[in-house]
C-alpha positions in Angstrom: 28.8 -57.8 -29.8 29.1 -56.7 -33.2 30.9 -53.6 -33.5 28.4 -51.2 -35.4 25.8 -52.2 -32.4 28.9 -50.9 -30.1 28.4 -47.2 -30.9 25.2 -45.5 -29.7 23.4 -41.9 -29.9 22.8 -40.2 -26.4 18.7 -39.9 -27.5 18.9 -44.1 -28.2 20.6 -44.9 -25.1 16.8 -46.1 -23.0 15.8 -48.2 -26.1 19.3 -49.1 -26.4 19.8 -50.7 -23.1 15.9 -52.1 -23.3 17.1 -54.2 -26.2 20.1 -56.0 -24.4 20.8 -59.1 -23.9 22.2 -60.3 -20.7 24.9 -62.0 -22.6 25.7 -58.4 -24.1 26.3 -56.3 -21.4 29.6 -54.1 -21.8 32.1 -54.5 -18.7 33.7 -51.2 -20.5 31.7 -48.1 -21.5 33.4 -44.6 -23.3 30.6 -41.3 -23.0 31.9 -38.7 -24.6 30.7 -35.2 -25.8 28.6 -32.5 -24.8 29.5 -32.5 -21.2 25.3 -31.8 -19.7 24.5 -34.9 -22.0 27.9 -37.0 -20.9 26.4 -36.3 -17.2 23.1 -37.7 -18.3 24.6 -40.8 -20.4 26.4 -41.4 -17.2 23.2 -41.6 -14.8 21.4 -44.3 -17.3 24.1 -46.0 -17.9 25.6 -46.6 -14.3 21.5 -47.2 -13.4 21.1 -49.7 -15.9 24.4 -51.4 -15.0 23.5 -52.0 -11.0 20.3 -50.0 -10.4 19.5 -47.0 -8.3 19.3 -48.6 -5.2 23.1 -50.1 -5.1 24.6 -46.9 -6.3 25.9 -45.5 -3.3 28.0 -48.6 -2.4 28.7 -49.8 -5.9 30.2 -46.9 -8.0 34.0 -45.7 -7.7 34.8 -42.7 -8.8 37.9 -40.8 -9.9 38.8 -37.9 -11.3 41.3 -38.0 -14.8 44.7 -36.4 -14.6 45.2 -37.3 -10.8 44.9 -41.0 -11.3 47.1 -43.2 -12.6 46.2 -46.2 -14.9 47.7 -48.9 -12.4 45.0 -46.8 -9.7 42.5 -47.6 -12.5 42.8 -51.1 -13.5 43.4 -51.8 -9.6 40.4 -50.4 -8.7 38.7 -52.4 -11.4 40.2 -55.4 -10.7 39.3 -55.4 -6.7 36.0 -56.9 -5.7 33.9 -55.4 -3.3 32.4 -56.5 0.2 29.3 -55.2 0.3 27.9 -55.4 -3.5 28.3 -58.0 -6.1 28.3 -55.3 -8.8 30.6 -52.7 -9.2 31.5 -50.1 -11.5 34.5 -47.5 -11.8 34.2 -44.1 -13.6 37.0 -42.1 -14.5 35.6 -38.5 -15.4 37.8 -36.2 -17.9 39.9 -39.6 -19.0 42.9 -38.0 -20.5 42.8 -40.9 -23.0 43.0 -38.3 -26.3 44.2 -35.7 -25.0 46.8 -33.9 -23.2 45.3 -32.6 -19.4 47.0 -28.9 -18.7 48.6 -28.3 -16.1 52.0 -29.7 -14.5 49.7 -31.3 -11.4 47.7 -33.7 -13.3 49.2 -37.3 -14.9 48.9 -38.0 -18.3 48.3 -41.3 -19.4 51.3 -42.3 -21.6 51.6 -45.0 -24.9 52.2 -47.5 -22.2 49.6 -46.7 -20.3 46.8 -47.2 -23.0 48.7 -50.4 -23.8 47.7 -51.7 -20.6 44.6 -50.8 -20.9 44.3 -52.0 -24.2 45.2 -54.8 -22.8 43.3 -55.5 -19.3 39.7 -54.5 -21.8 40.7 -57.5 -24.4 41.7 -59.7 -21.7 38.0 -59.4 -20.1 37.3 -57.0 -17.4 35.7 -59.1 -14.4 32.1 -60.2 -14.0 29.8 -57.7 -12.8 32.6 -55.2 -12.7 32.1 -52.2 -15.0 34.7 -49.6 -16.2 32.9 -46.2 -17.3 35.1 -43.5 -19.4 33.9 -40.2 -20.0 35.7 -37.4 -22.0 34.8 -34.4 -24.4 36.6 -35.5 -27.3 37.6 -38.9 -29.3 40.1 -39.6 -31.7 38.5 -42.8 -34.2 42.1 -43.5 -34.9 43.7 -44.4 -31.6 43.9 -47.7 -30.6 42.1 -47.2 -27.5 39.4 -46.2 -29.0 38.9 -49.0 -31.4 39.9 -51.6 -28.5 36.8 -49.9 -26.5 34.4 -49.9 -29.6 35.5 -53.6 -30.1 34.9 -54.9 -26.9 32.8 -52.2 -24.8 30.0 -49.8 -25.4 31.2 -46.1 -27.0 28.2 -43.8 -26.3 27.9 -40.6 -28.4 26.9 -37.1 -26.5 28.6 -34.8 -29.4 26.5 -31.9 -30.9 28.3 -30.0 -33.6 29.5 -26.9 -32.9 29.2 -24.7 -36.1 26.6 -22.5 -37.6 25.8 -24.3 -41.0 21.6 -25.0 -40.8 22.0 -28.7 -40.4 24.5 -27.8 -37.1 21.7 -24.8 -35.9 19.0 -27.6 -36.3 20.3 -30.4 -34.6 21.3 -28.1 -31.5 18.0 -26.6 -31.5 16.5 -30.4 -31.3 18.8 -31.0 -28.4 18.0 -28.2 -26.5 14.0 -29.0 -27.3 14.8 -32.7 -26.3 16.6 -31.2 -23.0 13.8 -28.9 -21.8 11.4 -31.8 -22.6 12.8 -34.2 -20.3 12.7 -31.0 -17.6 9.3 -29.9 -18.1 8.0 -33.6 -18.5 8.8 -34.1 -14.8 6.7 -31.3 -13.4 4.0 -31.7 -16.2 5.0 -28.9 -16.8 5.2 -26.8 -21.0 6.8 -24.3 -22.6 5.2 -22.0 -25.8 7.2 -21.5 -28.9 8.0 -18.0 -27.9 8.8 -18.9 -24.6 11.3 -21.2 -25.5 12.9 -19.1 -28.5 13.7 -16.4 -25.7 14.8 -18.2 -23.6 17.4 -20.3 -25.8 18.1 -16.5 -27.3 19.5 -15.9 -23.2 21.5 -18.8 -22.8 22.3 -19.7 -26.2 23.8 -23.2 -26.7 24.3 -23.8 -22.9 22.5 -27.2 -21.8 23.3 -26.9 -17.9 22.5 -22.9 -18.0 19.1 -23.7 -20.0 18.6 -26.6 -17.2 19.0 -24.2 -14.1 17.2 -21.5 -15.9 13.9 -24.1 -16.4 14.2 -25.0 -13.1 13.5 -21.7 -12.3 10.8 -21.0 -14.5 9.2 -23.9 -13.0 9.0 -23.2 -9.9 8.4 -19.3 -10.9 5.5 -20.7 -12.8 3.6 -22.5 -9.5 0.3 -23.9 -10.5 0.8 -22.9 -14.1 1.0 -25.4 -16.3 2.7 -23.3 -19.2 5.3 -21.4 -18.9 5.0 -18.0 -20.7 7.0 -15.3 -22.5 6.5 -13.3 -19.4 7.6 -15.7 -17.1 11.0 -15.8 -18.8 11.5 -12.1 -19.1 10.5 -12.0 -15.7 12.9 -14.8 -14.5 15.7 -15.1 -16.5 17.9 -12.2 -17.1 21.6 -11.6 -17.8 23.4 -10.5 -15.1 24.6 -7.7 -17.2 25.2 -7.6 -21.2 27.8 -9.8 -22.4 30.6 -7.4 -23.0 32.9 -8.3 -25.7 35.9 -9.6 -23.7 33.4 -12.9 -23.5 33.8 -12.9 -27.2 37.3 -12.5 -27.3 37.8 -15.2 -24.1 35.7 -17.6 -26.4 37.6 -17.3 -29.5 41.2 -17.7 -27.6 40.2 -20.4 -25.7 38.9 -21.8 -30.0 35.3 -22.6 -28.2 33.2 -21.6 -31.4 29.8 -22.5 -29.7 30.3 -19.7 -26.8 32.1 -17.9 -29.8 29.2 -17.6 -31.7 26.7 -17.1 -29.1 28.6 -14.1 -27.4 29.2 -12.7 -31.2 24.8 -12.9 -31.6 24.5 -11.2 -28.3 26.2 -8.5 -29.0 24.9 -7.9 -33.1 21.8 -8.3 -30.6 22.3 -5.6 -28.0 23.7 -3.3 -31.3 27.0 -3.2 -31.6 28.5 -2.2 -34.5 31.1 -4.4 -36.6 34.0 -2.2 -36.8 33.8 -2.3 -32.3 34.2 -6.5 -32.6 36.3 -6.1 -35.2 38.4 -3.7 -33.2 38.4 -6.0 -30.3 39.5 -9.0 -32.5 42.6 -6.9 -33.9 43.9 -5.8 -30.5 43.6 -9.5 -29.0 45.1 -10.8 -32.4 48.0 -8.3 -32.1 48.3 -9.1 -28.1 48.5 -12.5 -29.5 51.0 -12.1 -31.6 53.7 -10.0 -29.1 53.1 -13.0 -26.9 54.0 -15.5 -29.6 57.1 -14.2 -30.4 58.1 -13.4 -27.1 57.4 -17.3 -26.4 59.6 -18.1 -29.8 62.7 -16.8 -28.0 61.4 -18.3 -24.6 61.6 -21.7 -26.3 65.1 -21.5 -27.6 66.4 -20.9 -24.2 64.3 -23.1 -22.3 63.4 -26.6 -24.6 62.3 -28.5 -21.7 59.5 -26.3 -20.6 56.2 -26.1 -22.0 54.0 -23.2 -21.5 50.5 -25.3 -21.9 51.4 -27.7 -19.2 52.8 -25.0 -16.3 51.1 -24.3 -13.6 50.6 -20.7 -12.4 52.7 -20.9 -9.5 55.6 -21.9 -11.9 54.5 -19.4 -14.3 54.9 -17.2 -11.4 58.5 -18.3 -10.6 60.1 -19.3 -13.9 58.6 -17.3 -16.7 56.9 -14.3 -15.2 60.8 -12.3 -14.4 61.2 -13.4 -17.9 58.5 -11.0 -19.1 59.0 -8.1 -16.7 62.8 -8.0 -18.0 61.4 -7.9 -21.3 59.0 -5.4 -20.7 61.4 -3.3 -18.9 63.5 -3.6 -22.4 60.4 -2.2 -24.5 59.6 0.4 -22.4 63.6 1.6 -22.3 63.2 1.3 -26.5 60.0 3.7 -26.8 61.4 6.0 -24.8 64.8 6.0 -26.1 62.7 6.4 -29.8 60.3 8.7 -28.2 63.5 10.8 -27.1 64.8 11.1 -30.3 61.9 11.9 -32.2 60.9 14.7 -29.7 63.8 16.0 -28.2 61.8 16.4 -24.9 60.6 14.4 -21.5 58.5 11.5 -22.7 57.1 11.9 -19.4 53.4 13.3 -20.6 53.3 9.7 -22.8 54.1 7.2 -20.4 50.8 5.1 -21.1 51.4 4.9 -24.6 53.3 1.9 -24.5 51.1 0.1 -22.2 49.5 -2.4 -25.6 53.1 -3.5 -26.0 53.8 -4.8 -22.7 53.2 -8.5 -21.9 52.2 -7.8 -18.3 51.1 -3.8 -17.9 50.5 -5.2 -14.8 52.9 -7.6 -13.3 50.8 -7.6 -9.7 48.1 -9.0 -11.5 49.8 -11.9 -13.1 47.0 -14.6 -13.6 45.4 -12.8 -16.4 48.6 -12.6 -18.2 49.3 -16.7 -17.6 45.7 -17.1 -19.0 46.8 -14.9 -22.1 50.3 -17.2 -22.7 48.7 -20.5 -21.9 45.7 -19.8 -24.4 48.3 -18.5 -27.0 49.3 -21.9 -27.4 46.4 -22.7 -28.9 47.2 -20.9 -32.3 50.2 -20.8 -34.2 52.1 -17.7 -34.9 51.3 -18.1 -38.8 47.6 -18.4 -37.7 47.8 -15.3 -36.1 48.8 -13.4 -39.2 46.9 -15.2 -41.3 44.1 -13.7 -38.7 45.4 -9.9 -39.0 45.2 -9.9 -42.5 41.9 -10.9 -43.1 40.5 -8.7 -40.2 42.8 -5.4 -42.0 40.9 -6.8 -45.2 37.4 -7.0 -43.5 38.2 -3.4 -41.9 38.7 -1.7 -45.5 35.7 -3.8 -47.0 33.1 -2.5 -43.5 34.1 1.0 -44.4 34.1 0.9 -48.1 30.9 -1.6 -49.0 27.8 -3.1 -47.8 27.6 -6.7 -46.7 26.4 -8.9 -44.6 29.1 -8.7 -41.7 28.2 -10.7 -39.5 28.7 -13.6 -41.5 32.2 -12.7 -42.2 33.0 -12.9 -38.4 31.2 -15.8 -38.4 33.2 -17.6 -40.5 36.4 -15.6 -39.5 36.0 -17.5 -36.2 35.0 -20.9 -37.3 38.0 -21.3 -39.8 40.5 -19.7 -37.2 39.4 -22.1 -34.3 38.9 -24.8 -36.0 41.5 -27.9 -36.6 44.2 -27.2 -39.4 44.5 -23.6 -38.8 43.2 -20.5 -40.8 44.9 -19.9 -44.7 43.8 -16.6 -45.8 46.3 -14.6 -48.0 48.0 -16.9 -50.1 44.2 -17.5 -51.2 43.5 -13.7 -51.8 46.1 -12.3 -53.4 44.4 -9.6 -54.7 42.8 -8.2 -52.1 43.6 -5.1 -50.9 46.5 -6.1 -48.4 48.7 -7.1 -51.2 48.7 -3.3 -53.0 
């Protein structure tokens, strides 16, 4: 097969496969994306490959980062008694990416090497080797070995909030509750729809459960109606703004942005997100220096890949002795200052401890673990612009929402955020 007839669009993928030729039929397939339309890709694919009615004997699957690539190509390579076709998915393929977590096995150099190699060599006839992931990288040689010789199928939707981004996931989510409704003959009006997309915002398996729903909610209806949706679907409660702040340390801009319209929706003013982002920024930024220090006495360890239990054991004491040294140096500052028992302000220091509460510790190992996803330069980079943004809200009008908007996209997206050197005079250089 030619390689530019190798990559295909999720929406293509039925007139795709009706245009095959036996003699082109991929023995390797990559799906990756949107993880709703990677689970779809996956049903027409493995349904095209040995048909419905073989499925339950014919299709192997694992699970990526508990499998190792020997496992893989041996499962591949093994024929089966009861089929003649066969096909092996590995979900979550750490193939780009590094899986978190000390549990799971990443698959090393070698390891795409011999995969590399087992896909050139020809995977066996009527034998099928399915890969699905979030993300690519165009540049690895695994990739271009499975765009060579397999089928790379395309479920990404981009994540920003340029127009052409807002339209294309609006013509998903249309194209989603289309194949829904379709089945129970079912429609949706235009303000229907724009509510209900306004509830679950950029969601595709929250938007599926929530038609599913409405369809049955509906009964002998045929269209489903404004009132049916505010009727059936309904926050459990408002999205408070730790959803935002969860979203942004976790660099998920969709989610991001979607918790950030909710709340300019439910009223909110600026200057309370803004807050919000400061104190996570400057939480942030007490981690990442506590973890600079961690790092020069432990080299070996690495904070993304432990796993809470060792978090627990190895690095948790760590933080409670260094608490214990920050509370012992306010109060010692607090003495001095005062002259008196620093007894009356013993919560005041509770936004400079790492864990204010060390009985609780998971919520501080989700804090360290998604700190590693910025670096500390990003992080100051981030609390300058927001001191910047906080003296423009309260000294001018604009629109600031927008400025959020683009404050997150630029600090979760790849190569970091570079703020001050480019606005040197603004006000945090006075």
């Amino acid at each position: 097969m030619a390689q530019n007839k190798n990559n295909v669009k999720h929406n293509k993928l039925d007139s795709f496969f009706n245009s095959l030729q036996e003699d082109d039929i991929p023995g390797s397939v990559l799906i990756y994306g949107e993880p709703y339309l990677v689970k779809q890709a996956f049903k027409t694919t493995s349904s095209f490959l040995v048909g419905n009615n073989n499925m339950q004997f014919a299709l192997e699957t694992l699970e990526g980062g508990s499998v190792s690539m020997g496992d893989v190509i041996e499962q591949v390579s093994t024929f089966s008694f009861l089929v003649s076709k066969k096909i092996v998915a590995v979900k979550n393929a750490p193939l780009f990416q590094t899986q978190q977590g000390s549990q799971y096995i990443n698959f090393s150099q070698s390891d795409l090497d011999h995969l590399i190699d087992f896909i050139q060599k020809g995977i066996p006839l009527n034998h099928f080797l399915i890969l699905t992931t979030t993300r690519i990288d165009k540049r690895k040689k695994i990739y271009k070995a499975l765009a060579d010789k397999g089928l790379i199928i395309d479920c990404s939707v981009p994540a920003g909030a340029r127009k052409t981004d807002m339209d294309e996931q609006r013509t998903v989510l249309q194209s989603v509750a289309g194949q829904i409704l379709s089945k129970s003959e079912k429609t949706i009006d235009n303000q229907a729809f724009h509510a209900l997309v306004d509830l679950t915002g950029f969601n595709l398996d929250l938007l599926s459960q929530n038609l599913e729903k409405l369809i049955a909610f509906s009964g002998k209806n045929q269209a489903i109606s404004i009132a049916d949706v505010k009727a059936v679907v309904k926050r459990d409660k408002k999205d408070p703004i730790f959803n935002l702040t969860n979203a942004f340390m976790a660099k998920d801009i969709k989610n991001a942005l979607f918790y950030l319209n909710s709340l300019f929706n439910e009223g909110f003013h600026p200057l309370q997100i803004l807050k919000s982002f400061e104190n996570q920024i400057r939480k942030l930024i007490l981690v990442k220096c506590f973890t600079q220090q961690f790092y020069q006495k432990n080299k070996n360890t690495d904070l993304k890949k432990v796993n809470f239990n060792s978090f627990k054991q190895v690095v948790l004491p760590k933080i409670i002795a260094h608490d214990e040294q920050t509370k012992t140096a306010i109060e010692g500052q607090d003495e001095y200052l005062s002259r008196e028992s620093t007894k009356k302000k013993k919560g005041k220091a509770n936004d400079l401890f790492l864990a204010p509460n060390p009985q609780n510790a998971y919520p501080v190992f989700q804090v360290f673990q998604k700190s590693e996803n910025f670096s500390l330069n990003e992080l100051n980079q981030s609390l300058i612009f927001l001191s910047d943004l906080d003296y423009r809200l309260k000294s001018s009008s604009f629109d600031a929402k927008t400025a959020i908007e683009n404050f997150i996209i630029n600090t979760c997206s790849k190569g970091g955020f570079v703020y001050a050197e480019e606005n040197q005079n603004r006000r945090h250089h006075f």
